[in-house]
C-alpha positions in Angstrom: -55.3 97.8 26.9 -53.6 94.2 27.7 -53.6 92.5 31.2 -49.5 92.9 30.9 -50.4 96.6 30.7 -53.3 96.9 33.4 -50.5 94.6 35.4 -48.2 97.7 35.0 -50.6 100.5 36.5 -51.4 98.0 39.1 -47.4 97.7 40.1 -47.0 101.3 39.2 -49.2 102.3 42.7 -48.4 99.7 44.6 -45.0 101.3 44.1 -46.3 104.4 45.1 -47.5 103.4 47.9 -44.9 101.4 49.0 -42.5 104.9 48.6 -44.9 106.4 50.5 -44.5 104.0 53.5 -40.6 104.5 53.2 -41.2 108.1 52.9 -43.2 108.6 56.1 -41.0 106.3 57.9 -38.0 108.5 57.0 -39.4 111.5 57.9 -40.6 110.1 61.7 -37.8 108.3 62.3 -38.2 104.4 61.3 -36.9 103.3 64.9 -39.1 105.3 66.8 -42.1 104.6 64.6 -41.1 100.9 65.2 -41.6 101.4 68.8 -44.7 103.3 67.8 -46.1 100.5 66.5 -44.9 97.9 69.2 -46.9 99.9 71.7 -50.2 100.1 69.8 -53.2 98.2 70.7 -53.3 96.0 68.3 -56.6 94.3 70.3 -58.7 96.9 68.5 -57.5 96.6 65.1 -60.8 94.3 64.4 -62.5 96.8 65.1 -60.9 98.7 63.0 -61.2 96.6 60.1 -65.0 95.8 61.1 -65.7 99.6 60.9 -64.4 99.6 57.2 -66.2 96.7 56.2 -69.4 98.5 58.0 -68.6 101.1 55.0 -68.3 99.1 52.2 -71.8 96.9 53.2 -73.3 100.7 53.4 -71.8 101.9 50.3 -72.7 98.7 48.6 -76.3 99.6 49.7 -76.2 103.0 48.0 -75.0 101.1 45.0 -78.1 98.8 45.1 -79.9 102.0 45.6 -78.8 103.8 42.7 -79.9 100.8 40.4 -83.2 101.3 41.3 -83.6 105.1 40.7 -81.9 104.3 36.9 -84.3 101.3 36.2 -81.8 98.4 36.5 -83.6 95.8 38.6 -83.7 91.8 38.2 -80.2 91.7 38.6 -79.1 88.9 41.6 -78.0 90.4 44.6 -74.9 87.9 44.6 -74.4 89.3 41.1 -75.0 92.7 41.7 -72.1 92.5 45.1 -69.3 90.9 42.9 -69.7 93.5 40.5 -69.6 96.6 43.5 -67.0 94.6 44.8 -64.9 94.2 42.2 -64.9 98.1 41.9 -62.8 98.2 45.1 -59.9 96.6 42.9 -59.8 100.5 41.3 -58.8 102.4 44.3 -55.8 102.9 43.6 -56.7 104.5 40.1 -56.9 108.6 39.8 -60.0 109.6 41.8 -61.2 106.4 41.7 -61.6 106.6 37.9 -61.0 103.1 37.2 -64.3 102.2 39.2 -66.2 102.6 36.0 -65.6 99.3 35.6 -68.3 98.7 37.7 -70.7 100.1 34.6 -68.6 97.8 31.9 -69.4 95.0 34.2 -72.6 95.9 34.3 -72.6 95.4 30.5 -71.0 92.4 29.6 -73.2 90.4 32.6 -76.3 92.1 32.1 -76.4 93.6 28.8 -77.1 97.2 30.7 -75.8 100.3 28.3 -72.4 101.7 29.7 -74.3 105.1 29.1 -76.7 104.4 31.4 -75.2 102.7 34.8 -71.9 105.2 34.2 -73.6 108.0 36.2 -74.1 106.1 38.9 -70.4 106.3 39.6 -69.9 109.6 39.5 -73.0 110.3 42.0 -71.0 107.7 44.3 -68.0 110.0 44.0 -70.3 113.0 44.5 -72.6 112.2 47.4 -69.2 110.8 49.2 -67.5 114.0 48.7 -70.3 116.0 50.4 -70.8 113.2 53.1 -67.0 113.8 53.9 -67.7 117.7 53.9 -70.2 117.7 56.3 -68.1 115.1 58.5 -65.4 117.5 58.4 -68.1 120.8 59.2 -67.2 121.2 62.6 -63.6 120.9 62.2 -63.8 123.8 59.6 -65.8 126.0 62.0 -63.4 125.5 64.9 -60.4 125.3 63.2 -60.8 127.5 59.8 -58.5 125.8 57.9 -58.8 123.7 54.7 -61.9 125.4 53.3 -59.8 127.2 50.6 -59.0 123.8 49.5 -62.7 122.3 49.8 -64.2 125.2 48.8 -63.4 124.5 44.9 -64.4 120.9 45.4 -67.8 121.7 47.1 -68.5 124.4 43.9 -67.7 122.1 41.2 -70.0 119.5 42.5 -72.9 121.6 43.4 -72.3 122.4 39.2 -72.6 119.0 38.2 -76.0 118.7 40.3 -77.3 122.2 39.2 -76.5 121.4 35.1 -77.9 117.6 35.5 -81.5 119.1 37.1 -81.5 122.0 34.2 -82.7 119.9 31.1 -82.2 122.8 28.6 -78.6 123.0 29.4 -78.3 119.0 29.0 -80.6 119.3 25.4 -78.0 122.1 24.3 -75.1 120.1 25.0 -76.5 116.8 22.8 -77.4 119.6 20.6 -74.0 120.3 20.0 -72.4 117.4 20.3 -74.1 116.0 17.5 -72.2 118.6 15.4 -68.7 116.9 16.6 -67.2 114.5 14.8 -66.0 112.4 17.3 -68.9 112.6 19.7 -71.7 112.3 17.0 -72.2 108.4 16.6 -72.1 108.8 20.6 -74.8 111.5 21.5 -77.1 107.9 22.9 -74.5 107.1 24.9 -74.5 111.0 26.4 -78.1 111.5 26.3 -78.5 108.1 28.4 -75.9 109.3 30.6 -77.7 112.8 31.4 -81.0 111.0 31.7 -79.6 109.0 34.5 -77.9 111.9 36.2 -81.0 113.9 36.0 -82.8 111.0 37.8 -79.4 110.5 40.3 -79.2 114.1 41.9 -82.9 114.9 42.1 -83.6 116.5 45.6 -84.6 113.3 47.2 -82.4 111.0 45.8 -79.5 112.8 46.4 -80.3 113.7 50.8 -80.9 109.8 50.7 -77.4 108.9 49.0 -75.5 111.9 51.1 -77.3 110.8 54.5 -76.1 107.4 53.5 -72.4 108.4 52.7 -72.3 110.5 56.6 -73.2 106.6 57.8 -70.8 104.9 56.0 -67.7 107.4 56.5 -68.3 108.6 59.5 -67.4 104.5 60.1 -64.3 104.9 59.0 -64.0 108.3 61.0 -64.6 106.0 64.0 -62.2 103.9 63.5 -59.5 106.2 62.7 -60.6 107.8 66.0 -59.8 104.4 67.5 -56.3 103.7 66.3 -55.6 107.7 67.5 -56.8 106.0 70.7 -55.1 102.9 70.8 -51.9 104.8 70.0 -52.2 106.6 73.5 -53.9 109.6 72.7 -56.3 110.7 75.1 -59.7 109.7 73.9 -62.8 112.5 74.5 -65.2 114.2 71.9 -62.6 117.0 70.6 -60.6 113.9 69.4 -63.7 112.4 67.7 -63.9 116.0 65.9 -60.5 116.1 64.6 -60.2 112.7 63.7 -63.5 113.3 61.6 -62.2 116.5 60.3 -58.5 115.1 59.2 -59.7 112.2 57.7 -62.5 113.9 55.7 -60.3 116.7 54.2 -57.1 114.4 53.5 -60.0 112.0 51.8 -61.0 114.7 49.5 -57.1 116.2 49.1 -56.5 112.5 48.3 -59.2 112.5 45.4 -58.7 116.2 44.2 -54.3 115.6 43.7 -55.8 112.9 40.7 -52.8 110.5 42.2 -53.5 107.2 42.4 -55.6 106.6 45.2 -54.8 109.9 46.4 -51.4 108.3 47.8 -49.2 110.4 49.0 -51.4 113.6 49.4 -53.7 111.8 51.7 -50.7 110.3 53.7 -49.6 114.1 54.1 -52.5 115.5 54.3 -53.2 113.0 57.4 -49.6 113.1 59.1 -49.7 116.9 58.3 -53.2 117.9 60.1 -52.1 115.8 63.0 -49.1 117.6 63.7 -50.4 120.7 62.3 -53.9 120.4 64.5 -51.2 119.6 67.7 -53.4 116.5 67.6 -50.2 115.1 68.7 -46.5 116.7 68.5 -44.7 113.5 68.0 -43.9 112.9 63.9 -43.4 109.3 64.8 -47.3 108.7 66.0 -48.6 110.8 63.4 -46.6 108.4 61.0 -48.0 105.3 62.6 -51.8 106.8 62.5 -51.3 107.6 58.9 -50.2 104.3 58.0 -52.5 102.0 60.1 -55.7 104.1 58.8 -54.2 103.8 55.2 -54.0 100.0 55.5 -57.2 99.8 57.5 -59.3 101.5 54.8 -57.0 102.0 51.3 -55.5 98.8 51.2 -57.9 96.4 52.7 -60.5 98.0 50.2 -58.1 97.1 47.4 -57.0 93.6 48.6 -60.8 92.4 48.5 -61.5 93.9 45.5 -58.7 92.2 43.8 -60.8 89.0 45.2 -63.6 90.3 43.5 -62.5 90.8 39.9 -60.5 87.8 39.6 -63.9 86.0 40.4 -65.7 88.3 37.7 -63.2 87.9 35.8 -63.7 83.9 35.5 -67.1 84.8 34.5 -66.4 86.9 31.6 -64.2 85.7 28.2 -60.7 85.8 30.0 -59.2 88.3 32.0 -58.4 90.4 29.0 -61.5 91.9 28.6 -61.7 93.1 32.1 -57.9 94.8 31.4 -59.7 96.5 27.7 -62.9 97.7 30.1 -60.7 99.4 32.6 -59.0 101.3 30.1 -62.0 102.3 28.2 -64.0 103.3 31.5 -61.3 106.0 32.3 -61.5 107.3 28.9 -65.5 107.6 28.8 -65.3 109.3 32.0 -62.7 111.6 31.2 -64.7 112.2 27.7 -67.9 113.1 29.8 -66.0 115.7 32.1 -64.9 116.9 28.8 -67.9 117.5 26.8 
């Protein structure tokens, strides 16, 4: 891939997402969202944005985290930051796809095989995904709506933990991928890959990484709690549960639609729940919610990250080879899922 064509998918979601914006604004009337928005609190939005920013440090601790279970240590905290940072810039890829970056850049700074540091995304995916389901429990219970939806979501991960723990699935799988063609000359690359996992989603591991994803979320459920506040709505505990539960299952909606960064099924899935939940029964503060959480969280993430791959990118061979890593990330991934 070329850094016209990386350009491309870039503008291609930021497209999206700027659709989106016109959509919702449509559909709650753009004058009355505009006087939404002229009556919200805007005093809190640093809070807001400090509550995010809360979750990324967090995150970025489960990142440092996960280096240590796979055996990559040495590697300068400063160094180690840009790299988790620059991941943000993928976002706005299909379930976050792109943020296998983070495992090229890992390579070309530190020499560290893709194989081995690629896991360590997909556990980030994974122990996020249950964090958000147990934020979103007590909605569930009181509300009994959305676990169709998460119910496929919660089985398919507790797969990938069961088949990375059971070593005589993962030996028959290199077994017979050694008898593909096209995965032959990479069964290292797998078996590296499965060793990690193994190591990953062991029982300890994985309470500490989920118990640190509940932390960092529920941040971000907070804060979403204090725009629904800020907008007028009455603030008490019942809020706090429902603004846990709708961002948690339009999170994982968002991921599971493989849009990029879940936009639009997130932005429904939030404006929908509120209205649907008679969180509120006006469209226009549902709208303004749904976009002031969205830029809050979505795009802030991805405006810094930007920040933080142009700055790894300086300290690479050019900006190409951070467009070519991208590219290849998404297609290892999808090539694991695969096989």
């Amino acid at each position: 891939m070329t850094i016209q064509s990386l350009t491309r998918k870039m503008l291609f979601s930021i497209g999206l997402g700027i659709l989106v914006i016109f959509a919702l604004s449509f559909s709650a009337d753009a004058p009355r969202l505009l006087t939404v928005l002229e009556h919200f609190d805007w005093k809190v939005l640093p809070v807001v944005i400090c509550l995010t920013l809360l979750n990324y440090c967090l995150r970025f601790a489960k990142w440092q985290y996960y280096l240590r279970v796979v055996g990559i240590r040495g590697m300068p905290v400063s160094q180690s930051a840009l790299i988790f940072v620059a991941g943000l810039s993928m976002a706005i890829t299909p379930a976050k796809v792109g943020e296998l970056l983070k495992a090229y850049l890992l390579f070309h700074h530190r020499g560290i095989p893709v194989g081995k540091s690629a896991p360590i995304i997909i556990g980030e995916r994974l122990t996020d995904g249950v964090a958000m389901v147990i934020l979103a429990s007590a909605g569930l219970v009181i509300y009994r709506v959305g676990w169709q939806m998460l119910l496929p979501i919660v089985g398919a991960m507790v797969i990938v933990v069961g088949l990375s723990q059971y070593r005589k699935v993962t030996r028959w799988a290199l077994h017979f991928a050694e008898r593909l063609p096209l995965l032959s000359s990479k069964v290292h690359h797998l078996e590296a890959a499965m060793v990690s996992a193994n190591q990953l989603f062991r029982a300890s591991n994985l309470v500490l990484a989920i118990g640190i994803g509940v932390i960092s979320w529920g941040c971000e459920s907070v804060a979403f709690y204090v725009v629904l506040t800020a907008l007028g709505l009455q603030a008490s505990p019942i809020l706090a549960v429902q603004a846990a539960f709708i961002l948690a299952v339009s999170s994982l909606l968002g991921a599971a639609s493989m849009l990029p960064g879940g936009l639009a099924a997130a932005e429904g899935s939030l404006a929908g729940l509120l209205l649907l939940l008679k969180v509120t029964r006006n469209p226009s503060i549902a709208a303004a919610a749904t976009l002031l959480i969205r830029f809050s969280t979505l795009w802030l993430g991805v405006a810094i990250g930007m920040i933080g791959l142009l700055l790894a990118a300086s300290q690479l061979r050019g900006v190409a080879l951070i467009a070519e890593t991208a590219d290849e990330g998404a297609s290892t991934v999808a090539g694991v899922v695969q096989h």
